[in-house]
Structure formats: C-alpha cells, structure tokens
N, C-alpha and C positions, 0 to 999 in steps of 0.2 A: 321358802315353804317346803315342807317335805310330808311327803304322805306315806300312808300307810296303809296297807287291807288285811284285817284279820279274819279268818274264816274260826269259829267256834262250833266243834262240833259237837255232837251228845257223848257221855263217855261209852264207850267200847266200838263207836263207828269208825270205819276203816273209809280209804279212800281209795279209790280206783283209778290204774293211768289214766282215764275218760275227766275223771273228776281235778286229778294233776294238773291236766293240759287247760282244762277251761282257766283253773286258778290261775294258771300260768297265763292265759291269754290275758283273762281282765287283769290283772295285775298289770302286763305290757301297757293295755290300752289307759288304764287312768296315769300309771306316769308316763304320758304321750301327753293325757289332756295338762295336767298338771305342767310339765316343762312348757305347753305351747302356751300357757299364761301365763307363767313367770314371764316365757321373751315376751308375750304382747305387754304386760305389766311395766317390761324394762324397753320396749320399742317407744311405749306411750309415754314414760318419764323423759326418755333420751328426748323426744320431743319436745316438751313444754318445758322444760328447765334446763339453767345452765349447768355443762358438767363441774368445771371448775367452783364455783360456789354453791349449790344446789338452788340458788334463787329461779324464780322464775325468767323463762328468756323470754324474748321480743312478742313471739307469738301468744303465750300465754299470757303475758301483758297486757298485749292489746285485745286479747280477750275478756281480761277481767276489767279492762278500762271500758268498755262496752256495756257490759253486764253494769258498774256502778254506776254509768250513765244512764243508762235506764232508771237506776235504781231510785237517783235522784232526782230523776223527773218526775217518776211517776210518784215522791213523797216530798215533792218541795222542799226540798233540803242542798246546802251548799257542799261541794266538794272540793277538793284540791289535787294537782297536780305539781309534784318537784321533780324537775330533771335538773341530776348533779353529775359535774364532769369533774376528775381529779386535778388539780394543776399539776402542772410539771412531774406527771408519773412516767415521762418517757426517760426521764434522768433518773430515777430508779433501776431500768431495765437496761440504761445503757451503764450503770455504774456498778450494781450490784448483782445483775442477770437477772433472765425470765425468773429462775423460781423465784427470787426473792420477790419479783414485781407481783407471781401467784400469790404467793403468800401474804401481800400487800392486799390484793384483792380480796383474800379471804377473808382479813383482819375488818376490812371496809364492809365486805357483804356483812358480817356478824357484828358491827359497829350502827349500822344502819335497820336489822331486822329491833336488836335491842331500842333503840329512838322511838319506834311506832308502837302502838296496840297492835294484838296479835292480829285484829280484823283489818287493819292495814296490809297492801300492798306493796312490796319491794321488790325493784326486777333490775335486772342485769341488761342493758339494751346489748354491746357486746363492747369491748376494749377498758375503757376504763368511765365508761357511762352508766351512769343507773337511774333508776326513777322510781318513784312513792305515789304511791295514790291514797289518798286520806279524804274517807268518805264521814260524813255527817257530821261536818265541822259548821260552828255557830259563825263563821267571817273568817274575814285573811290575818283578822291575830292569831287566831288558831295553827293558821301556816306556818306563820311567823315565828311563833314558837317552839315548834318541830325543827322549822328552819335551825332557827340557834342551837337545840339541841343536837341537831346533828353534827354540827360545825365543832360544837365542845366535846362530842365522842370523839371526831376525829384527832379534835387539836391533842389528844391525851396519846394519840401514838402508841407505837409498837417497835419491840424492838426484834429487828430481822439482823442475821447474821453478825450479830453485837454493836446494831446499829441502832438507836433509837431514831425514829423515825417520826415528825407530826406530821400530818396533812392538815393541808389545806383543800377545800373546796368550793370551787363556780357554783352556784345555785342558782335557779328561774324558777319562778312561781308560779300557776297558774290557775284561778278561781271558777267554778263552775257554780251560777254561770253567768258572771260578769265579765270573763275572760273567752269566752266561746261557750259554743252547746254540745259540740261534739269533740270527739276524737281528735281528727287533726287540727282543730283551733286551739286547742289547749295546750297541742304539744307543741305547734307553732309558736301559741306566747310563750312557754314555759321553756321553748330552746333558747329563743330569741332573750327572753329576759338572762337568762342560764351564758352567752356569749357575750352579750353589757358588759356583763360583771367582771366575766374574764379577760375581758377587752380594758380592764379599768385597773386590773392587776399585772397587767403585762407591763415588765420595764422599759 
C-alpha cells in the first residue's frame, strides 16, 4: 500500500514555515499509521498461513474446521474431511534436494486448491501433509469423488529439475457426521483411515 497527502491550496496562497512543519508532521504521522498496518497485515498473514505455499496453516485450519462445524450443525448438512500424506517425498529431498522437494510442495498445494470449489478448504498441516475440508456435500460419494480427483491431478506430475515427477497419495476420509461431531474425531478417523492406506502401500 502506498499513500499519499495532497494539500490543495486556493491560487495565490502562500505557506508559511508554521504551516511547513504541520504538513510535515501529519505527513510523518499517516506513513507511521500506514507502515504499522502493512507489519500488522503481514504479522497477521505470517500467522495463518503457510509461507512456502500460501495455504492455510494448522491454525487457521483448525479454525475454519470449527467455524464449518458449526456451520453444519446448525443446517443439517453433511461435511467432509481429507487428510492426505505424500508417499515416499522424503526420496525426493534426499535425491533431488530441499528446493526441489519445495517446489514439489508447491506443485501439490496448487494441484490440490484447483480439485475443490473455491468455498473449500485446503491447508498445509506442515511437512508434506495437507487436509481438505468439503463443506455441503450430499454423502461420502461426494468425497469419494474429490478423493479420485485429487489422486489424478496428482498422478499427471511435474516436471522438477528435468525430472518428471508422479505422485502418489495416502488419503483418509472422514464424514460429518457419521464419522465424528467435532474436530478431533474427524481428524482422528481421517488420520487413522489416511495410515490404512499407507500401511497397504508399503513394500
């Protein structure tokens, strides 16, 4: 943001140092106010989202998994929860290096925002975990169908450092509210179904 103060005066009036020094003061003082919200603007981002992908992080998550809980009690309506783990992305980072493994995650964060409706939630828990919350869904086909769609953004890969790259991902699912009513039962089945799977892929 960048500001400005224009003073407009009548034609032939003059200013006086009296008059100087005030302009000069309020000037100082709004870009004071102006810089102390930009930092609060960028203290308050740094918080709720992650740096590396701009998704939202753990806090602001479980923030907005809160807020949809509510949302769908209070309108009798089904939700979902996906917590997805990447398989085998620690052999990325030990093959190709950290950026490549960042750049891995960006491909993924922006693979995964494109799968949902924009009133869906996508967040970063931190390493190479993320989770979807998919409010006002008619049953777990609904899931199930994001589910595959994620699965086929991923399989279409990226290519990092002249490497084409698919992923694979562990998925757990979790139904509100057949699956739990709050927060941590959801994330409990939706880790727990989310390790099944990986536990079923492991050689």
């Amino acid at each position: 943001m960048i500001g400005a103060l224009i003073l407009k005066a009548r034609r032939g009036a003059g200013y006086s140092d009296k008059d100087r020094e005030l302009l000069h003061f309020v000037s100082a003082q709004v870009a004071t106010a102006i810089e102390r919200g930009q930092l609060k603007a960028n203290l308050l981002r740094a918080a709720q989202y992650d740096e590396l992908t701009s998704l939202p992080n753990r806090r602001l998550f479980l923030d907005r998994l809160h807020t949809a809980l509510a949302r769908s009690a209070r309108r009798n309506r089904r939700m979902a929860l996906l917590f997805i783990d990447i398989d085998d992305f620690k052999r990325v980072n030990d093959t190709l290096g950290h950026a490549a493994g960042d750049s891995l995650l960006q491909f993924i964060a922006g693979s995964l925002e494109r799968s949902v409706r924009k009133a869906d939630t996508v967040a970063r828990l931190g390493g190479d975990e993320f989770v979807i919350i998919l409010e006002a869904i008619h049953g777990p086909q609904d899931a199930e169908a994001i589910t595959e769609k994620v699965r086929s953004a991923l399989r279409e890969g990226t290519v990092i450092n002249g490497q084409t790259l698919s992923i694979q991902a562990s998925i757990g699912t979790a139904i509100y509210p057949d699956d739990g009513r709050d927060a941590e039962s959801l994330l409990k089945h939706a880790d727990g179904g989310m390790y099944r799977e990986k536990s079923r892929t492991l050689p």
